[in-house]
C-alpha positions in Angstrom: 184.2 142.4 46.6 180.6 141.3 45.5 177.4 142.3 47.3 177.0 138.8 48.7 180.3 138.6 50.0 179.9 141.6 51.8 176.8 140.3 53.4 178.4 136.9 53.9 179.8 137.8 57.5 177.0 139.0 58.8 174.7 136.3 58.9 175.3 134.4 62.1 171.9 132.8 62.2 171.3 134.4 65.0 171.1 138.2 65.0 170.5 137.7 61.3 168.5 134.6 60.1 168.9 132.6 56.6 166.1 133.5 55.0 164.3 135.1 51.4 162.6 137.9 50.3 158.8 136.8 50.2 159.2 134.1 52.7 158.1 133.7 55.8 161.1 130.7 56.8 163.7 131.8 59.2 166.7 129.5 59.5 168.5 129.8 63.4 171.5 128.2 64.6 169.7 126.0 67.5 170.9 128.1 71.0 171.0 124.5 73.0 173.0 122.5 69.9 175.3 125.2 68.1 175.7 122.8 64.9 172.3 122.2 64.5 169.5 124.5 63.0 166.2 125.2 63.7 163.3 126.5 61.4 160.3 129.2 62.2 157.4 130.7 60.6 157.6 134.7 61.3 153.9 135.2 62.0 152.0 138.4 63.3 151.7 138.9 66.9 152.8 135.2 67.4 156.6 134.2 69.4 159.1 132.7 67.0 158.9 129.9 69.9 155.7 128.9 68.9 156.3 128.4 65.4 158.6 126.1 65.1 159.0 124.0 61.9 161.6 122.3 62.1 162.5 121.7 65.4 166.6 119.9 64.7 168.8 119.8 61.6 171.6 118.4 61.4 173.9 117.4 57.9 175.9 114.7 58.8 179.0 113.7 56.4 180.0 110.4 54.7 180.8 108.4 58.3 178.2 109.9 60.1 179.9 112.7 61.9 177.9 116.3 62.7 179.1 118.6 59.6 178.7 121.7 61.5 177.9 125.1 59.3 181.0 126.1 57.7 179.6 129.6 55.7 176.1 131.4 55.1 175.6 132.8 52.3 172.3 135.0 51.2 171.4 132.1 48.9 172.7 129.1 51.0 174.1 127.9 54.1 176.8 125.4 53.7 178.5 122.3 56.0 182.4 121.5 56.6 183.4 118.2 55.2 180.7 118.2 53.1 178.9 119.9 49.6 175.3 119.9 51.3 173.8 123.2 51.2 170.4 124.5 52.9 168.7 126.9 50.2 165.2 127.8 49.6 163.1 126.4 46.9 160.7 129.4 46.2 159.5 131.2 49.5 157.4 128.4 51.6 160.1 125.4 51.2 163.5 124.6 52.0 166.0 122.0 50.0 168.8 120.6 51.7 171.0 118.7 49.2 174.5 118.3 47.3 177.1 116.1 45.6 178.5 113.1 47.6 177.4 111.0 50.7 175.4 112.4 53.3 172.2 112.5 55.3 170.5 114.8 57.3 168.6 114.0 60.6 165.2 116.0 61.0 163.5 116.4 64.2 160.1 117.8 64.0 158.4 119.2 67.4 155.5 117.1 67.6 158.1 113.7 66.8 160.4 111.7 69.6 163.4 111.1 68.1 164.5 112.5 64.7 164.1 111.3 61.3 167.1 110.4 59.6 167.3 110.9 55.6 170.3 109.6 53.0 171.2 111.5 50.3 170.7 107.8 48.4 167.2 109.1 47.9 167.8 112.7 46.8 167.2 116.1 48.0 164.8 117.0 51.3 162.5 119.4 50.8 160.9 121.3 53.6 157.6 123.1 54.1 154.9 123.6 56.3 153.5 120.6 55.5 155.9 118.2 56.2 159.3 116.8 55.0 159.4 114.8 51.6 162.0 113.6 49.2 162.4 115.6 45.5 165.5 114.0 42.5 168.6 115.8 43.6 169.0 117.5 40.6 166.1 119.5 42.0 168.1 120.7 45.1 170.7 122.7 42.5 167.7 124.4 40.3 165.9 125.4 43.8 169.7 127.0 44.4 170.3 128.5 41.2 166.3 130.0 41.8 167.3 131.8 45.3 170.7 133.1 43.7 169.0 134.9 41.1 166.5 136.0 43.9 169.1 138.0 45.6 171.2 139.1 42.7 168.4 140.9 41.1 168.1 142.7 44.7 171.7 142.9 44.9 171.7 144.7 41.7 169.9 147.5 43.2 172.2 148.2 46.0 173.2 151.8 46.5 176.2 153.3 45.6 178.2 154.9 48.9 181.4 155.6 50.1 184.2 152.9 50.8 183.8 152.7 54.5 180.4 152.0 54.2 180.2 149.7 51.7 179.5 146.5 54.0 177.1 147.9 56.5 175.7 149.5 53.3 175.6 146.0 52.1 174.1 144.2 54.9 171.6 146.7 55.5 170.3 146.2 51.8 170.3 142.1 52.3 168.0 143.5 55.5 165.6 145.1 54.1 165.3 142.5 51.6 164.9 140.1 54.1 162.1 141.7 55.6 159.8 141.7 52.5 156.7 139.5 53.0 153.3 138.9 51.1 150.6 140.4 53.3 147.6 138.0 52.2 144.6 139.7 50.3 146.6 142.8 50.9 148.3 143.0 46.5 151.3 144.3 48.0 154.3 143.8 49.2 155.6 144.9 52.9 159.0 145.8 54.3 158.2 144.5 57.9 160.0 146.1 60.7 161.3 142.7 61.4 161.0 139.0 61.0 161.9 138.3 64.3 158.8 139.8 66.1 157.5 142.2 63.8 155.3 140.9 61.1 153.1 143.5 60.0 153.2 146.8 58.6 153.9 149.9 61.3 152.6 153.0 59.6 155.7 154.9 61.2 158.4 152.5 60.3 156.9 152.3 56.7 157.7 155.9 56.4 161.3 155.4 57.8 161.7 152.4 55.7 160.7 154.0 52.2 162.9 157.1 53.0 165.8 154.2 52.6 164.3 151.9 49.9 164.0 155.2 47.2 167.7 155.4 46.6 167.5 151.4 45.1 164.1 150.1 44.8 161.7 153.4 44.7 158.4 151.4 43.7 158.9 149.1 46.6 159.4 152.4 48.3 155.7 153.6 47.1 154.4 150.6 48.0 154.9 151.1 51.9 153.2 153.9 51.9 150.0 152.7 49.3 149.5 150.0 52.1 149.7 152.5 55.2 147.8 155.0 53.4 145.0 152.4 52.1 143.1 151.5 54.9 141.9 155.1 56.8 138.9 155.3 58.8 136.0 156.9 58.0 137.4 160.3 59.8 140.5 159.9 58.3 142.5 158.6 61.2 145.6 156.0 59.8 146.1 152.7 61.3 148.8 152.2 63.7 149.2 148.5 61.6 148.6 146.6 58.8 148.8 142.9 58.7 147.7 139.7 57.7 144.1 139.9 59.1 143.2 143.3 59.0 144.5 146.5 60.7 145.4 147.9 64.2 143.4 151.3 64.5 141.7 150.8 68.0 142.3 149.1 71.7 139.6 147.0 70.0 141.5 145.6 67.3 144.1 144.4 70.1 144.3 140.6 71.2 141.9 140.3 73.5 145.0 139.7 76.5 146.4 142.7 75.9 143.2 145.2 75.9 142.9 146.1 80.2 146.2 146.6 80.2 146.4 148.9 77.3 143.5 151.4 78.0 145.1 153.9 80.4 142.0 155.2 83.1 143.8 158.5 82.8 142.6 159.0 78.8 140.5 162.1 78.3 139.6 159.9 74.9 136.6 158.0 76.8 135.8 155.8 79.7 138.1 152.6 80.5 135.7 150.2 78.7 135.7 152.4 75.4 138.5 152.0 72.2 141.1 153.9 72.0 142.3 155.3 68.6 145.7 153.9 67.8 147.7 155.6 65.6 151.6 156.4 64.7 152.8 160.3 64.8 151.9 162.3 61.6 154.7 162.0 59.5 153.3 160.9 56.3 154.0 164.2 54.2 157.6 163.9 55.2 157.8 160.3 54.1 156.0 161.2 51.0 157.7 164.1 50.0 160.9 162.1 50.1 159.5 159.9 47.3 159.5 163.3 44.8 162.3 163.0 42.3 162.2 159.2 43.0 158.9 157.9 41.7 157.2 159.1 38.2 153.5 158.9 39.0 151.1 162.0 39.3 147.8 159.9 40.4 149.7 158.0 43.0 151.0 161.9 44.5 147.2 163.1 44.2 145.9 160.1 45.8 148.4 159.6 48.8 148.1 163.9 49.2 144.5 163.7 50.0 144.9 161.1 52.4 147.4 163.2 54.2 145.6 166.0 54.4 142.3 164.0 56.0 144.7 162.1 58.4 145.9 165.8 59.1 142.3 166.6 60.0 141.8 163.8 61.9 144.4 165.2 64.4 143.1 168.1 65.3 139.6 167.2 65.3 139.6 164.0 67.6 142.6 164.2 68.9 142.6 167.6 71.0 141.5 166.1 73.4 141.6 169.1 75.9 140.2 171.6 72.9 142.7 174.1 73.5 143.8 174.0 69.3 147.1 171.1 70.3 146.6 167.7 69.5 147.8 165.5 72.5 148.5 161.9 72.2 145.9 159.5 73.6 147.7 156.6 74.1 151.3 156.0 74.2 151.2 153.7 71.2 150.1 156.4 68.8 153.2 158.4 70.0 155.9 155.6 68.8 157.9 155.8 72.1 155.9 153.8 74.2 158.2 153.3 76.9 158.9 156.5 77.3 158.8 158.5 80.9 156.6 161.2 79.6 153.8 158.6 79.4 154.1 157.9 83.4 152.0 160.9 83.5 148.2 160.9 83.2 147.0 160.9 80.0 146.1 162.6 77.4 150.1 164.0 76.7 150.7 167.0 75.2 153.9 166.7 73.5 156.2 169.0 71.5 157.5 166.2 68.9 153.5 166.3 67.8 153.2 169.3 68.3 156.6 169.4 65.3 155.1 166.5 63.4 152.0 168.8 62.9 153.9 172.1 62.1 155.9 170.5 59.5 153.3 168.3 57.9 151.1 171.5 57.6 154.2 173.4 55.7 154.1 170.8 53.5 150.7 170.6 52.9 150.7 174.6 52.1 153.6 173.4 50.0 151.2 171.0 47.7 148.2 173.5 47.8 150.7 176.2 46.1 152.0 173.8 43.6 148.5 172.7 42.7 147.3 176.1 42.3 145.0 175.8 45.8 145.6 179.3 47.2 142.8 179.0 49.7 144.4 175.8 50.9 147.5 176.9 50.9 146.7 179.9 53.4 144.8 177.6 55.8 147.6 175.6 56.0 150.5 178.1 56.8 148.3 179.7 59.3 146.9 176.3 61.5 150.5 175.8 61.2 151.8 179.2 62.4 149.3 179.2 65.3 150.4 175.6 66.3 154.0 176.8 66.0 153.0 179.6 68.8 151.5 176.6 71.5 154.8 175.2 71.3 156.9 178.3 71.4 154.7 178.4 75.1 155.8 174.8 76.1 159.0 176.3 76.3 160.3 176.3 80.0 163.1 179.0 80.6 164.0 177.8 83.9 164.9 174.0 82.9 166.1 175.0 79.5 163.8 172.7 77.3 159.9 172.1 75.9 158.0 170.5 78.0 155.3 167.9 77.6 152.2 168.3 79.9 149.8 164.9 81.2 146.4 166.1 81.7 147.1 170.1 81.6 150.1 169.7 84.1 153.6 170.0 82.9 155.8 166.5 82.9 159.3 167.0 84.6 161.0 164.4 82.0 164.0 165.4 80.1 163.9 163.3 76.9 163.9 163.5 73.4 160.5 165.0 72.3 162.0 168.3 73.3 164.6 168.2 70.9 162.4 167.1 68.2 161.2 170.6 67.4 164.5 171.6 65.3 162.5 169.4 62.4 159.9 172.5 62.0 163.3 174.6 60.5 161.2 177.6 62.1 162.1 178.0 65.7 163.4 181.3 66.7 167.1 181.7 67.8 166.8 181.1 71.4 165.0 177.9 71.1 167.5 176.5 68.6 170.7 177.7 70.7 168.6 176.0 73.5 168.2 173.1 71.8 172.1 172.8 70.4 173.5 173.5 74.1 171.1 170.4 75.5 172.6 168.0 72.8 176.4 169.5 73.5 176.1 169.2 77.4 177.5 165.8 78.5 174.8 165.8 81.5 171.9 165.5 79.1 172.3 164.4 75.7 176.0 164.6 74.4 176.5 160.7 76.1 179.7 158.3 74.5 176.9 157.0 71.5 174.7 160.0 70.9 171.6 160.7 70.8 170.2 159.1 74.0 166.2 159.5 74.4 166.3 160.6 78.1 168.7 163.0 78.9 171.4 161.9 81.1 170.7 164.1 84.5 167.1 163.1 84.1 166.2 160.3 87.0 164.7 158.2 84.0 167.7 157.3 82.6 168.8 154.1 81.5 171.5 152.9 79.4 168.7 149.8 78.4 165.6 150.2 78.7 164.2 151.0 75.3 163.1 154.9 74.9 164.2 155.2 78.4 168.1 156.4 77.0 168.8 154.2 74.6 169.9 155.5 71.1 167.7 155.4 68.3 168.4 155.6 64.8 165.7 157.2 63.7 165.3 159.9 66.2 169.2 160.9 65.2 167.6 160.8 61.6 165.3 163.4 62.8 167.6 165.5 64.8 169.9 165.7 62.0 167.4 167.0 59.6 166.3 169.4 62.1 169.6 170.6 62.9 170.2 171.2 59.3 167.0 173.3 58.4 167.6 175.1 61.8 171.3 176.8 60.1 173.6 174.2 61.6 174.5 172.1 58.6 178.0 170.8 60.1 176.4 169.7 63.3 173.9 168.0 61.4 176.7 166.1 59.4 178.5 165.4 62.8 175.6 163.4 64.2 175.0 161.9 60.7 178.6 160.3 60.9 178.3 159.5 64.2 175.2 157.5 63.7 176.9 155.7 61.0 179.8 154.8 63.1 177.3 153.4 65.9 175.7 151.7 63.6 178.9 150.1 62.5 180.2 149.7 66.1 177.2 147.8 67.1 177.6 145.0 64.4 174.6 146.0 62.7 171.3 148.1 62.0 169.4 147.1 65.3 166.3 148.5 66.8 168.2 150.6 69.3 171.6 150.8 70.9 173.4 151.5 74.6 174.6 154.8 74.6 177.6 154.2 76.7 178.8 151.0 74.9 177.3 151.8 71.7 176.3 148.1 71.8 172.9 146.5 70.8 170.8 147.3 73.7 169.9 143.7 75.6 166.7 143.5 74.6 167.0 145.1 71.2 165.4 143.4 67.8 168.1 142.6 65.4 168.3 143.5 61.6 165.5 146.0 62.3 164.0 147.7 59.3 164.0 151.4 59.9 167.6 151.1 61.2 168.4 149.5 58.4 166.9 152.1 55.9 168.2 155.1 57.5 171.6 153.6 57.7 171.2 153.3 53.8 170.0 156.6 53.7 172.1 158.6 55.7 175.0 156.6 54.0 173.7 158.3 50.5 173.7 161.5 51.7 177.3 162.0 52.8 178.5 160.2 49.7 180.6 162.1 47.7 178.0 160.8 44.2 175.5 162.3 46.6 174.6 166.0 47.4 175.3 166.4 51.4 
């Protein structure tokens, strides 16, 4: 079966909309008239509602009747009863053409009733400035344009085993869907998401690249040139990039969203000061994943020294206490901002940074060796053994887990931080058995869908609400990887499967899942990019062309 017809099924124009690599169209089925579609312009920080294009479509057939959408394809969308097909014509139009009589009706939001067009006068071309008429013979170059568009993506699709071949598939056609031009940026970004998220997240670039190496490894590099090409002054990475400059700060916030983002509890500075906004430091993970995969010393030199300054800029402005542990000042920099240990006053001390940092200076020490930088090399390893010690003492016997603290006081919640630790492969025994026992006890973590990101007993819990239990793909990512540099390799492959299987179960690579049902969580993004990417990832790694 080819790649497209893999895809094919998956594209219901609604969890997955028509749409091109590039472009910033997305084609819906219209919720209120199912055989009609409407068009939007994904936009940072803007609701899909309020850019509408298009705001009706409908093909009608030879005697006038509604052709509803018989099949999508990545390259077209076709109509029963008819040969009209929707297809792009490069990425800021639309053509809606074919052989035979027709005529589409377009209703546009700021018109009354809709305009109706005959296929007497050719092919309709769509774009942001308005609806006109182009030969018909147009309409089929435009279409043979977008098929060579996504077979020359196609091309590049991993290789994985049988059973994953279609989610495999569609998770490819998603993260090809998610490329858009970032203006004045020279680069292309994977974006978490058309549908909402329209930007580039440091931390999803890293996820997103770990999936994009195994097909397209300079795309893959170029997710992390753009989060690595815009740090401050002091080193510090922005949480985003997008279309008008970069997210570092409370100040760089729409001006709505500000009050209700600066915590009172933050040890960073008063209430009417910014607030640094990062993403946790996993950069020399993501970029050490790119070895083997990309052939380019100056870009390793480059993106290595702005590692090791982000590196800095954690521990000196972001411990905030000043007892040598970074804490989190702001639940945004953390990536789980939902989650219960930010009820507690800021700034949070948390043991997944305190793993980020561990592991990202072992990998700097790493690089320091293999550039002959001794000195660095030793400063490294031993910041990161003395970090390694303030977790080991976040480590509560009594409750069985590492704690996070608000403020200096220990936070009672149960959740997936303290499992994150297992990435550092250097946790004695007892913390590892801990850890295993937590993820094998059906009271916690070991729910129908594992991993949830609040453990079961804890009074958190929900099957819903975003990093309040719900599974995510990436913190299974994690887990597995920590499991298997922490000497349990087949557990590791267990939860790799099983993450697969959700993934599969769910109907596709969305932002996070219900760990009971294994179903997309209600208010879940769908075709997410770092779901996506891992799904592609993991699914190299236990193929058998792959080493496991």
């Amino acid at each position: 079966m080819s790649i497209p017809d893999r895809v094919s099924p998956f594209l219901d124009l609604v969890s997955a909309p028509f749409t091109l690599p590039g472009s910033r169209l997305l084609v819906f089925r219209d919720a209120a008239l199912p055989d009609s579609l409407t068009i939007r312009l994904a936009e940072y920080e803007r609701d899909l509602d309020d850019c509408v294009l298009v705001r009706t479509l409908r093909v009608l057939d030879g005697e006038g009747h509604v052709a509803p959408v018989s099949t999508v394809h990545p390259d077209r969308i076709a109509f029963s009863g008819t040969d009209v097909t929707v297809t792009f014509d490069g990425p800021a139009a639309l053509s809606v053409g074919g052989g035979g009589t027709w005529s589409v009706e377009v209703g546009l939001p700021s018109d009354g009733a809709p305009t109706l067009y005959s296929s007497a006068d050719g092919a309709v071309w769509i774009s942001a400035d308005g609806v006109s008429r182009v030969p018909a013979e147009a309409h089929e170059t435009a279409l043979a344009a977008t098929t060579a568009v996504w077979d020359e993506w196609f091309a590049r699709t991993p290789a994985v085993r049988d059973d994953l071949a279609d989610m495999t598939a569609f998770c490819w056609w998603v993260l090809g869907a998610n490329i858009v031009s970032l203006p004045g940026r020279g680069a292309r970004a994977v974006v978490p998401s058309k549908i909402g998220y329209v930007g580039l997240w440091q931390w999803d670039a890293y996820f997103i690249a770990s999936g994009l190496r195994h097909g397209d490894p300079e795309l893959a590099r170029e997710q992390l040139e753009l989060a690595f090409a815009y740090p401050s002054a002091d080193g510090q990475l922005p949480d985003v990039v997008h279309d008008e400059g970069v997210l570092a700060s409370s100040d760089d916030l729409p001006p709505g969203d500000r009050e209700n983002l600066r915590r009172a509890g933050s040890a960073i500075a008063d209430p009417s000061a910014p607030i640094p906004l990062t993403k946790p430091p996993l950069a020399a993970w993501a970029l050490r994943r790119l070895e083997g995969f990309v052939d380019d010393p100056a870009f390793f030199d480059r993106a290595w020294e702005v590692v090791a300054r982000s590196q800095e800029w954690w521990f000196t402005h972001s411990d905030l206490d000043g007892d040598g542990m970074p804490e989190y000042g702001h639940p945004y920099s953390s990536g789980l901002d939902d989650s219960p240990v930010f009820d507690a006053e800021l700034p949070v001390a948390s043991p997944d940074l305190a793993a980020y940092l561990i592991l990202q200076d072992d990998l700097l020490a790493a690089r320091a060796r293999s550039v002959g930088d001794a000195a660095g090399a030793a400063r490294y390893a031993a910041r990161a053994s003395r970090t390694l010690g303030l977790l080991e003492g976040m480590w509560d016997d009594a409750s069985g887990y590492f704690r996070s603290s608000g403020a200096g006081t220990p936070i009672a919640a149960e959740t997936a931080v303290s499992l994150l630790p297992l990435i550092t492969g250097r946790l004695p025994g007892r913390y590892v058995t801990g850890i295993v026992a937590a993820l094998s006890d059906p009271d916690r973590f070991a729910t129908t869908w594992s991993v949830p990101t609040v453990a079961r007993r804890d009074a958190h819990y929900s099957d819903e609400r975003m990093w309040r239990g719900p599974v995510w793909v990436n913190v299974n990512a994690l887990l597995a990887e920590g499991l298997a540099v922490s000497g349990h390799a087949s557990r590791a492959r267990e939860l790799i499967e099983e993450t697969l299987r959700l993934v599969i179960h769910g109907g596709g690579p969305h932002e996070y899942f219900n760990p009971t049902t294994g179903e997309r969580a209600r208010t879940a993004t769908t075709a997410f990019g770092w779901s996506a990417a891992l799904f592609v990832d993991l699914s190299v790694a236990v193929s058998p062309a792959a080493p496991i």
